[in-house]
PAVEX-322564 format. One line per 5 residues: number of its first residue (from 1); their letters; for each residue x, y, z of C-alpha. Coordinates in Angstrom, 1 decimal, padded with zeros to 4 digits. Layout:
% residues N
NUM> A> X,Y,Z ~ ...
% end
This chain:
% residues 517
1> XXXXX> 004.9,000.3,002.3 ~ 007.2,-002.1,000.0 ~ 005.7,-000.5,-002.9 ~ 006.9,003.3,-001.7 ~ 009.9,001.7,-000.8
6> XXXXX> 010.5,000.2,-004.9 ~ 009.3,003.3,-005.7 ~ 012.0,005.1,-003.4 ~ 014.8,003.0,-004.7 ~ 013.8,004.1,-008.4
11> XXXXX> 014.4,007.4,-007.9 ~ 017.5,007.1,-006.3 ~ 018.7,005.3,-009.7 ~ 017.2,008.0,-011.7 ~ 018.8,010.5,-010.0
16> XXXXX> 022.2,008.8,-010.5 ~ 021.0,007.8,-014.6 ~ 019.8,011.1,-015.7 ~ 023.1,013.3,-013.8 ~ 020.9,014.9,-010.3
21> XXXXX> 022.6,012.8,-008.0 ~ 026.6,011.1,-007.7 ~ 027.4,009.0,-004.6 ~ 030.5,011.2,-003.7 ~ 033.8,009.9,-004.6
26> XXXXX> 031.7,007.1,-007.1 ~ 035.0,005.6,-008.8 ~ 036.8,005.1,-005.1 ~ 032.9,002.9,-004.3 ~ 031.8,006.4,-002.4
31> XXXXX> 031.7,007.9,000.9 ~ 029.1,006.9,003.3 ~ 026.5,009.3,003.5 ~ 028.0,012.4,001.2 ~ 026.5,013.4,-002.3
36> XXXXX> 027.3,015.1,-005.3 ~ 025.2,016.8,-007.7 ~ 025.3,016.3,-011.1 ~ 024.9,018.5,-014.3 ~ 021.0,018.2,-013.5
41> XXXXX> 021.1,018.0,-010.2 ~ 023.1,021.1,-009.7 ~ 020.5,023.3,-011.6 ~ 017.7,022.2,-009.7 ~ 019.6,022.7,-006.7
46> XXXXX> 020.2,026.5,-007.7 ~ 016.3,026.9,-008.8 ~ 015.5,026.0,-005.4 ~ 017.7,028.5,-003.9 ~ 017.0,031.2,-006.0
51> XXXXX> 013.0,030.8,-005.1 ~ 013.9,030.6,-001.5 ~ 016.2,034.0,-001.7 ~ 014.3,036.0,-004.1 ~ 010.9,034.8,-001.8
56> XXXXX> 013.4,036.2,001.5 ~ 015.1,039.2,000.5 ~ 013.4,040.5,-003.1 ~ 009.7,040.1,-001.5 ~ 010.3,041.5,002.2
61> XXXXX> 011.8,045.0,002.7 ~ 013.1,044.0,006.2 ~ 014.9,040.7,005.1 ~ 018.6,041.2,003.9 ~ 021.1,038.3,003.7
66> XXXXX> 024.4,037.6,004.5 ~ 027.5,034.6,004.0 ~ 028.9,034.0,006.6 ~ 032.2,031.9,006.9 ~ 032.1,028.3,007.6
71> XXXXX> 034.8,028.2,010.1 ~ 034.3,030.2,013.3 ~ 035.7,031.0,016.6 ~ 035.4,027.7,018.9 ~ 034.0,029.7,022.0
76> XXXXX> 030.9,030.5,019.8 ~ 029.9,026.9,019.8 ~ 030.4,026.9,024.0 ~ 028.1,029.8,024.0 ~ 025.7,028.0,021.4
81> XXXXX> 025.3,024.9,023.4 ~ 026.5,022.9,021.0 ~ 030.2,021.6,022.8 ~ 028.2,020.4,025.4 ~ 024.6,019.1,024.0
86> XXXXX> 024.9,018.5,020.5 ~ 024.2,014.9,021.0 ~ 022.0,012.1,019.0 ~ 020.9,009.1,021.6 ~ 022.4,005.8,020.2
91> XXXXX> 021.8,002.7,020.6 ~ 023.7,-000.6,018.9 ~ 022.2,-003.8,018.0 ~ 024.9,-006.6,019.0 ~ 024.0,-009.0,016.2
96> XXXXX> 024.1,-006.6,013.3 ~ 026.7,-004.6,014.7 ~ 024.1,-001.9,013.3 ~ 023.9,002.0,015.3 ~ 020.7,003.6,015.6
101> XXXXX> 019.3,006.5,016.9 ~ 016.9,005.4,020.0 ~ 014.5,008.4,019.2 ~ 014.2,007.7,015.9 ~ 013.4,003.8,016.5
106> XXXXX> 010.7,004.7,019.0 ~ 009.3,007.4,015.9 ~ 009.5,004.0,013.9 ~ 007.4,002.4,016.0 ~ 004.7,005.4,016.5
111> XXXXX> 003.9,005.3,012.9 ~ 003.6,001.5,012.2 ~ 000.7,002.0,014.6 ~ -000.6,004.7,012.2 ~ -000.3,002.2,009.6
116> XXXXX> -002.3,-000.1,011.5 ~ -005.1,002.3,011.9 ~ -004.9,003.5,008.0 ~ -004.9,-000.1,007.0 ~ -008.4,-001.0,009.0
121> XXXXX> -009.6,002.3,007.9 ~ -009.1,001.8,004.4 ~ -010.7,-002.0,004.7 ~ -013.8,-000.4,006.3 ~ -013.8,001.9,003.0
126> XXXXX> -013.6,-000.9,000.7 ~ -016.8,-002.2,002.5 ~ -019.3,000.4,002.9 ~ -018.0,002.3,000.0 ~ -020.3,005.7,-000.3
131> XXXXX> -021.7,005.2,003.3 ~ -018.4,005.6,004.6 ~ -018.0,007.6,007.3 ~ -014.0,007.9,008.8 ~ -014.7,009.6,011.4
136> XXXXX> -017.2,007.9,012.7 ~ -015.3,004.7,012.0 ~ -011.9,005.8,013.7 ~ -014.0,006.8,017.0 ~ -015.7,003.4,017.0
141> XXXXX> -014.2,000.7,015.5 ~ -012.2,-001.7,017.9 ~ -008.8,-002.1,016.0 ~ -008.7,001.4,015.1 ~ -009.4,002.4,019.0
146> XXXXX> -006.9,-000.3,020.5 ~ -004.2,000.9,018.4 ~ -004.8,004.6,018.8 ~ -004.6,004.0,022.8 ~ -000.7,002.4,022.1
151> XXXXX> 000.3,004.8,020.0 ~ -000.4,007.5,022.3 ~ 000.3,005.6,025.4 ~ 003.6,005.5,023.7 ~ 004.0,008.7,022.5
156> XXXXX> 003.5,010.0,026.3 ~ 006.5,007.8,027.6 ~ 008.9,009.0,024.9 ~ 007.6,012.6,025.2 ~ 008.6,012.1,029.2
161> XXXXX> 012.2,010.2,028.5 ~ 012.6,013.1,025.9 ~ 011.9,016.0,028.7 ~ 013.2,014.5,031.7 ~ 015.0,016.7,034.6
166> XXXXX> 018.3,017.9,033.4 ~ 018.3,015.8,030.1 ~ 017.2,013.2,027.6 ~ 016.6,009.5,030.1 ~ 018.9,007.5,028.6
171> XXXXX> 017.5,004.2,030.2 ~ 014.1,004.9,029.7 ~ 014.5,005.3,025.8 ~ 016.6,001.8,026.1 ~ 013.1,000.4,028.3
176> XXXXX> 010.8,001.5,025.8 ~ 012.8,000.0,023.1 ~ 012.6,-003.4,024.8 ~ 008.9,-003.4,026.2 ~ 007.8,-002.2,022.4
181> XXXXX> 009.6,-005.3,021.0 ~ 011.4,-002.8,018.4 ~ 013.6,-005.4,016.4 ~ 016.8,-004.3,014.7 ~ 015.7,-004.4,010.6
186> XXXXX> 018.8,-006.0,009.6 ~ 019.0,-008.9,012.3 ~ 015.9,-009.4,013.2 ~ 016.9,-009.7,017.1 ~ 016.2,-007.4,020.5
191> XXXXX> 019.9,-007.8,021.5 ~ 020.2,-003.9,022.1 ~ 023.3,-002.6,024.4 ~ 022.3,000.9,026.1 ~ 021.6,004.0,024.9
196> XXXXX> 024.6,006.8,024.9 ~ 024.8,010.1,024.0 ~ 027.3,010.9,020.7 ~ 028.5,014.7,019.8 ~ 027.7,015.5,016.1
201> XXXXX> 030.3,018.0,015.4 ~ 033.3,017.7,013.4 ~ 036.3,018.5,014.3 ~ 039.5,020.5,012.8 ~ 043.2,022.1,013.6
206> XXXXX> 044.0,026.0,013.0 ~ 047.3,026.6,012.7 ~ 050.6,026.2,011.0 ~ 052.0,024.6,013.7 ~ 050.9,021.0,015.3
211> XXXXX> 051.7,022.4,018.9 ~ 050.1,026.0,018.1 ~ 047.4,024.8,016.5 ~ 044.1,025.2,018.0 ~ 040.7,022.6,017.6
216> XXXXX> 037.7,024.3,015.6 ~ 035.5,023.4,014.5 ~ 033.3,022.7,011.0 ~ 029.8,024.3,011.9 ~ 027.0,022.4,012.5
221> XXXXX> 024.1,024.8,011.8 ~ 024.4,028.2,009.7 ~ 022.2,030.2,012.0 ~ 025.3,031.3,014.8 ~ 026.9,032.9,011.6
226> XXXXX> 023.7,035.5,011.6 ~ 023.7,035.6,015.5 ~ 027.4,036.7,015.6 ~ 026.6,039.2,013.0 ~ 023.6,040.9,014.0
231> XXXXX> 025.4,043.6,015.3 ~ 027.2,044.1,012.1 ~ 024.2,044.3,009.8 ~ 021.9,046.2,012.6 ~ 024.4,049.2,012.6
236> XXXXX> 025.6,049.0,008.6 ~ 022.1,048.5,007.5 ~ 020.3,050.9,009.8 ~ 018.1,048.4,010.3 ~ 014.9,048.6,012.7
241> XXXXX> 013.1,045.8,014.5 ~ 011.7,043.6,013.2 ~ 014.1,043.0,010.9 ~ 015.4,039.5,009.2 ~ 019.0,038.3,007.9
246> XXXXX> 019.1,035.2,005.1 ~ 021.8,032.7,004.6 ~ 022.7,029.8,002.4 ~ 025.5,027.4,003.2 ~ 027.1,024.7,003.9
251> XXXXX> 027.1,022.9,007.6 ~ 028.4,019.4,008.7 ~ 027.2,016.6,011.1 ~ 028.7,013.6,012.0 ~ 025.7,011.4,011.2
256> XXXXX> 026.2,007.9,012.3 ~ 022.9,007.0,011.5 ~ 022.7,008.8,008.2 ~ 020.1,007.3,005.3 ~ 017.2,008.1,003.1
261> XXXXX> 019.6,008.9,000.2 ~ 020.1,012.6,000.7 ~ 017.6,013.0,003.0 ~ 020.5,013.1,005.9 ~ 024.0,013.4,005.6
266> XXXXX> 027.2,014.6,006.9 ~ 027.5,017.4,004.7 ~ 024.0,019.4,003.3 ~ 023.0,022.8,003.3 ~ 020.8,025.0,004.4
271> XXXXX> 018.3,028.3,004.1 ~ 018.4,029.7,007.3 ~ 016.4,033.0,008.2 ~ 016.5,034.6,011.6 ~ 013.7,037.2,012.0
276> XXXXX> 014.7,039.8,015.4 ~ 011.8,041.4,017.1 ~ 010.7,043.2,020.5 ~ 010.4,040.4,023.4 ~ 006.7,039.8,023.9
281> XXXXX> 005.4,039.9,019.8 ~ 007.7,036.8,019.2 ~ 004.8,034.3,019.7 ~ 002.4,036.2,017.1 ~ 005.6,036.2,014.7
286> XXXXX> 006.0,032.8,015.1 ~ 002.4,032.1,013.7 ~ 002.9,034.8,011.1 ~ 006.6,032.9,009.7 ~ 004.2,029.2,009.8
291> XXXXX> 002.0,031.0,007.7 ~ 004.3,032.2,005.1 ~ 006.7,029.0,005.0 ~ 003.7,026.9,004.4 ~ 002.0,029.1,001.8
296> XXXXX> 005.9,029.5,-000.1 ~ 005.8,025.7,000.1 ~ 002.5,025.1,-001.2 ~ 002.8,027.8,-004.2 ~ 004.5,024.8,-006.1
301> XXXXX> 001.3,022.8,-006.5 ~ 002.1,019.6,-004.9 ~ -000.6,019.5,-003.3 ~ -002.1,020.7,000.6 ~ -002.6,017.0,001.5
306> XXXXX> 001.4,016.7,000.8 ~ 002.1,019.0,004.1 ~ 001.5,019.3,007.3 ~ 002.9,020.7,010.8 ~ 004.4,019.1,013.5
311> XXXXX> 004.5,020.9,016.6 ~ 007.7,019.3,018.4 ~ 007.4,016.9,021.9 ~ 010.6,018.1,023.2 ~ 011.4,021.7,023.1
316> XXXXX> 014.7,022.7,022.8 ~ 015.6,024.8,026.4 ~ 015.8,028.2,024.7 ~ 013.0,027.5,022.7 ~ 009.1,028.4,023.6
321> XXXXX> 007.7,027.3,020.2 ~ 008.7,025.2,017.6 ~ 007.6,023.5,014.7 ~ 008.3,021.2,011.8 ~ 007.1,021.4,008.0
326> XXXXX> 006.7,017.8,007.1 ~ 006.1,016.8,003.3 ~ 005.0,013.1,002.8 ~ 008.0,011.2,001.7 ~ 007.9,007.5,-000.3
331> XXXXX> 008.6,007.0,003.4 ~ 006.4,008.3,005.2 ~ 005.7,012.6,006.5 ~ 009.4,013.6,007.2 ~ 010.6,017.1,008.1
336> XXXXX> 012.0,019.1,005.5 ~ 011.4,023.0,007.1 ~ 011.8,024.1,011.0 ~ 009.8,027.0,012.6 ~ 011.7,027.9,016.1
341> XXXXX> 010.9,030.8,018.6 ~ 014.2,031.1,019.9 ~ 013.3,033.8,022.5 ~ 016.5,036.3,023.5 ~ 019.0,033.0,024.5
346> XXXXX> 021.8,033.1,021.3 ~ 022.5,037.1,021.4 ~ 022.3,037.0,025.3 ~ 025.0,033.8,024.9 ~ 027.3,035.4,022.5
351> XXXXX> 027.1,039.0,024.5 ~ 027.8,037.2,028.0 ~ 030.6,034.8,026.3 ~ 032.0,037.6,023.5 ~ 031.9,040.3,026.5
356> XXXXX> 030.4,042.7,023.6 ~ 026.9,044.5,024.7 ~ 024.4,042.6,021.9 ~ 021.0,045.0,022.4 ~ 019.0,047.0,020.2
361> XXXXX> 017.6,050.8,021.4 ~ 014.4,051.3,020.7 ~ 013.8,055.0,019.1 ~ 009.9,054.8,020.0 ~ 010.2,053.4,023.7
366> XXXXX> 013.8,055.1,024.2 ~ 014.8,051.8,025.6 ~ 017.3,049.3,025.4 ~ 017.0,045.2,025.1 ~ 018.0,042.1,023.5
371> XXXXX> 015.8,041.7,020.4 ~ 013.7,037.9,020.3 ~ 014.3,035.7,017.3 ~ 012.0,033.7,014.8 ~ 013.8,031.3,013.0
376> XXXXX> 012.8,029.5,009.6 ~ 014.9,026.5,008.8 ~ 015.0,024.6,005.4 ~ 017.3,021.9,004.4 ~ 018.1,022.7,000.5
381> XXXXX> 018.9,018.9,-000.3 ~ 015.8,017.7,001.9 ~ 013.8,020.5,000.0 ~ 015.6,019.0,-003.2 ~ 014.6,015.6,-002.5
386> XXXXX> 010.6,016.5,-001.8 ~ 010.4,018.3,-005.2 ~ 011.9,015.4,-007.0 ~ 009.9,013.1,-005.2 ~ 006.8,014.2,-005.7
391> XXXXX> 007.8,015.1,-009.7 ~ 008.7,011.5,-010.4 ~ 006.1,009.1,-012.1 ~ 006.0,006.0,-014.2 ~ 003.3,007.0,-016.9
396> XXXXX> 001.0,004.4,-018.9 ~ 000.7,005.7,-022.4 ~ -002.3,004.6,-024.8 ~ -001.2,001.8,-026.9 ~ 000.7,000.4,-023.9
401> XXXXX> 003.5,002.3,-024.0 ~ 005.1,003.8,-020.7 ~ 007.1,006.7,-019.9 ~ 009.3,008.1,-017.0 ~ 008.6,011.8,-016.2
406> XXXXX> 009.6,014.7,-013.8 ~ 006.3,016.8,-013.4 ~ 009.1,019.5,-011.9 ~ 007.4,023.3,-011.3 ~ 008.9,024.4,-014.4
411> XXXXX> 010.3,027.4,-012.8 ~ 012.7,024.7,-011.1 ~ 013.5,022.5,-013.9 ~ 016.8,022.5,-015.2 ~ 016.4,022.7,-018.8
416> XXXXX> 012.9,025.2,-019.7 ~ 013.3,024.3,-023.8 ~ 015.3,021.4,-025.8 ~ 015.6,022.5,-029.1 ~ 015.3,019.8,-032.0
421> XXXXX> 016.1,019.5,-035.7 ~ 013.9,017.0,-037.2 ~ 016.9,015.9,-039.1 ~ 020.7,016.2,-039.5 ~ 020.7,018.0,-043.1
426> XXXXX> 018.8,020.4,-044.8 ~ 019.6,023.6,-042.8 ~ 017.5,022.3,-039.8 ~ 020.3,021.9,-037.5 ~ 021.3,025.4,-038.6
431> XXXXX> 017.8,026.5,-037.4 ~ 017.6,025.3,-034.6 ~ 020.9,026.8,-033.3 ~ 019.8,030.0,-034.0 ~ 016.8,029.5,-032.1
436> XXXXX> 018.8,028.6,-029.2 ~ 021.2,031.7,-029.5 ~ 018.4,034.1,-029.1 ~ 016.8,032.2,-026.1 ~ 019.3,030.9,-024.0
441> XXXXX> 019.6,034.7,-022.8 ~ 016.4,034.4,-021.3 ~ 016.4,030.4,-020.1 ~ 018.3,027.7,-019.7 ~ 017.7,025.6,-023.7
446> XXXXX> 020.0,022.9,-025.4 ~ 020.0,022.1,-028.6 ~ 019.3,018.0,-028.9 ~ 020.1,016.2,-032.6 ~ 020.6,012.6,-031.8
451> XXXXX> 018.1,009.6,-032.0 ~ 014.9,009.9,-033.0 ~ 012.4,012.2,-032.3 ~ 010.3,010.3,-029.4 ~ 013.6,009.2,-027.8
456> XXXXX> 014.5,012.9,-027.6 ~ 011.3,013.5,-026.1 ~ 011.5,010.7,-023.3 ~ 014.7,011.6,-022.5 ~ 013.3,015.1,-021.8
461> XXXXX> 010.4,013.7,-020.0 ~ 012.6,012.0,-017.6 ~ 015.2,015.2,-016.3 ~ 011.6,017.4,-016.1 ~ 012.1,019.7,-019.2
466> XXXXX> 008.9,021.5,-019.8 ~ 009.1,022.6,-023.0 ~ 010.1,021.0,-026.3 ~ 010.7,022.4,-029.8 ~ 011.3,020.6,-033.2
471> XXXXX> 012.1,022.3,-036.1 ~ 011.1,020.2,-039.7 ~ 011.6,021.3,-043.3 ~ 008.3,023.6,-043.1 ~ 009.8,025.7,-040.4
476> XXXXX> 012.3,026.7,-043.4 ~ 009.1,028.1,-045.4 ~ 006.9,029.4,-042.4 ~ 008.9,030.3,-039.7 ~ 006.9,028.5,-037.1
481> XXXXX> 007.9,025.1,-035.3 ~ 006.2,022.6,-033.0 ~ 006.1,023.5,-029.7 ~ 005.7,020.2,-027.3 ~ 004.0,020.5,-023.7
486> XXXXX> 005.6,018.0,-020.6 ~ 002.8,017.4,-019.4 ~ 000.0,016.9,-021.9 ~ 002.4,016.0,-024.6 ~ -000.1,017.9,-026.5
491> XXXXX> 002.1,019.6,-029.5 ~ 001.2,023.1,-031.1 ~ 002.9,025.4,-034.1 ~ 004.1,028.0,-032.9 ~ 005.7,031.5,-034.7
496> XXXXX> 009.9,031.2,-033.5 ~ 009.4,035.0,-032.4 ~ 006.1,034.2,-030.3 ~ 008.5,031.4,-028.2 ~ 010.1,033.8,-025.9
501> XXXXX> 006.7,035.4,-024.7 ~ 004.9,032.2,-024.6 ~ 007.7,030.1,-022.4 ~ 009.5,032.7,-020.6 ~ 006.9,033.5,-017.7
506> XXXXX> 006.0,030.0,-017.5 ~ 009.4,029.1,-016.5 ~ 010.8,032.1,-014.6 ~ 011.1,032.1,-010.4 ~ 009.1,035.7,-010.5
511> XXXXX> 005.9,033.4,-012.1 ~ 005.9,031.3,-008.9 ~ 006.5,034.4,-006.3 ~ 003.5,036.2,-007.8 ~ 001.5,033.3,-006.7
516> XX> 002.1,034.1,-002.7 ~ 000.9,037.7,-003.3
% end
């Protein structure tokens, strides 16, 4: 786990070194918890975005999207739930002075007993080698059985705190804390006060006037901007069940237990996409939207072992399915998507708190009702921070020589082709413009002249740019150039006029959405 952990703490300082990732206000020493993205960063970002929205709205007739604004009337966030339950349990270590969030803790402690079991596992690998047989071994062997029977003896006592009568128990989360020995990891100790509940939402005044004004607030979520809309978009669009809305943007939480570099903050964004259908086929939707996120996930080659689903202990009370899309992390398998069947409860909300009649009429059943929703939930800097993850490795080169590289989908990466003159003089530099005046219609290219050659090329290798081009003194007599692959490093001549046709797929969004046909 140290070792994912070093690894972890690279890539933080290569997203700061190679211009993905600022700490927010870096020259007044930051703001805890808030990000900003860098020339890199910012591209990648938008990549990711763009294969989200093209994947919602370009691919599905039914899907249109919308941006809604990020302040809204405060009675929608009555009617959401969120005034009154939009709270993290928290609990304060005394010594450290350190706030956590109980649930999370007890998580903590669920998978160090996974680790227990994958740590005896892989010993009885190393020592029956092809006889192996895991299965066998996790059903038989001792440790692996003992420490199976705490983790779920545990996960049955949090799954009851989580779900208790009326809400979260507060006193059982602090119990379970102190019977699992959960140590605070900066002091060390188990002097823990009691668990409280904490509101996440920000708050603001409207108004010119400090006695007019009135509190609102910054949203937490982006999905009640579609919910309040529906209307809108149903009768403007003409649209007929099922039917889905799309939306990027900003929301804000008042993490006080925010970490994992960008993995939560106070301010992120999010791809949210609420699918309305007839009560009664939401459940088959649901599995239908799994399907889909999971396959739109997985069409960037990372890997099936990389994912998995986790189907949620607690549901939330409108909720009669829900589920997470969890990528493995440096630490650990950590939710980056959300799968929700949110049955009839936010239109039925906003209709009973807005007074406005929220229903759809149903032309073949000539009746009316309050459409069901599926929701699909992605965090753009969580999604962000998977991709560069998993892109990121330390190469050993033959001859002993190492370098850093981004394996980034190339459709993502910011740069597709760095354009190089093999030398300052000579018309090269001349060339090499003109190359990357006729293609920088088509892709994102720079044009690169200082250091040397393999310099250029690590410093490529490291921001994820697929495709490299030098042009030399014969490119002058031939009109070809050598054309440099990220991954294989393996270099080829290539015609100038054949570049377009022989990058451009490669690195375009469209090349990874005709993999999910």
């Amino acid at each position: 786990m140290a070792a994912q952990e070093d690894v972890f703490k690279k890539i933080i300082s290569h997203c700061k070194e190679y211009g993905f990732v600022f700490p927010s206000s870096d020259i007044y020493d930051g703001l805890g918890a808030v990000y900003d993205y860098g020339q890199n960063g910012v591209e990648l970002k938008n990549n990711i975005k763009q294969y989200w929205w093209q994947y919602m709205v370009l691919l599905h007739e039914n899907i249109v999207g919308i941006d809604s604004a990020i302040f809204m009337h405060p009675t929608i966030w009555k009617a959401s739930g969120h005034v009154d339950a939009f709270n993290d349990p928290l609990i304060d270590n005394r010594d450290s002075k350190k706030r956590y969030r109980a649930d999370v803790l007890i998580e903590d402690q669920m998978a160090k007993y996974d680790e227990k079991i994958d740590k005896e596992v892989a010993k009885g690998r190393k020592r029956f080698g092809d006889s192996f047989d895991e299965e066998q071994f996790r059903a038989t062997n001792p440790r692996c059985l003992e420490n199976a029977q705490k983790r779920d003896a545990l996960h049955q006592r949090f799954q009851d705190a989580m779900n208790a009568e009326g809400s979260i128990d507060l006193e059982e989360l602090k119990q379970i804390i102190l019977d699992e020995e959960i140590v605070c990891p900066i002091s060390g100790t188990r002097n823990w006060t009691d668990v409280r509940q904490f509101n996440l939402m920000f708050k603001t005044e409207i108004g010119a006037a400090a006695e007019g004004a009135s509190t609102i607030y910054l949203r937490p979520e982006t999905a009640q901007g579609i919910f309040v809309n529906y209307l809108n978009v149903q009768k403007t669009g003409r649209m007929k069940l099922p039917f889905g809305i799309a939306q990027i943007g900003k929301a804000f939480r008042n993490e006080i237990v925010a970490r994992q570099f960008i993995f939560r903050m106070r301010e992120f964004e999010q791809m949210e996409m609420q699918f309305f259908v007839k009560p009664g086929t939401e459940l088959d939707w649901f599995q239908t939207w799994k399907e889909r996120r999971m396959a739109w996930h997985q069409a960037l080659g990372f890997g099936s072992e990389n994912y998995r689903f986790h189907d949620h202990d607690k549901l939330a009370h409108y909720a009669n399915a829900a589920t997470d899309v969890e990528f493995h992390m440096p630490f650990g398998f950590k939710e980056v998507e959300g799968i929700h069947s949110r049955t009839n409860f936010d239109l039925s909300q906003h209709a009973k708190f807005s007074g406005k009649k929220i229903e759809y009429f149903d032309p073949e059943t000539n009746e009316h009702y309050t459409p069901y929703v599926i929701e699909t939930s992605i965090g753009v800097d969580r999604m962000f921070l998977s991709v560069i993850c998993h892109a990121y490795e330390e190469q050993q080169l033959e001859g002993g020589d190492t370098r850093t590289v981004l394996h980034l989908p190339a459709a993502l990466a910011p740069i597709k082709l760095a354009v190089f003159p093999l030398t300052k003089k000579d018309g090269l530099p001349e060339k090499a413009r003109e190359i990357v005046d006729e293609l920088k219609f088509h892709f994102n290219c720079i044009y690169e002249e200082k250091d040397q050659i393999g310099k250029r090329y690590r410093r490529q290798d490291a921001i994820g740019t697929p495709y490299c081009v030098t042009v030399d003194h014969d490119t002058l007599q031939d009109g070809c150039v050598t054309l440099r692959d990220r991954d294989t490093m393996q270099q080829q001549r290539v015609k100038i006029e054949d570049l377009r046709s022989l990058i451009e797929d490669k690195v375009s969004i469209p090349s990874l959405l005709k993999g999910l046909k």
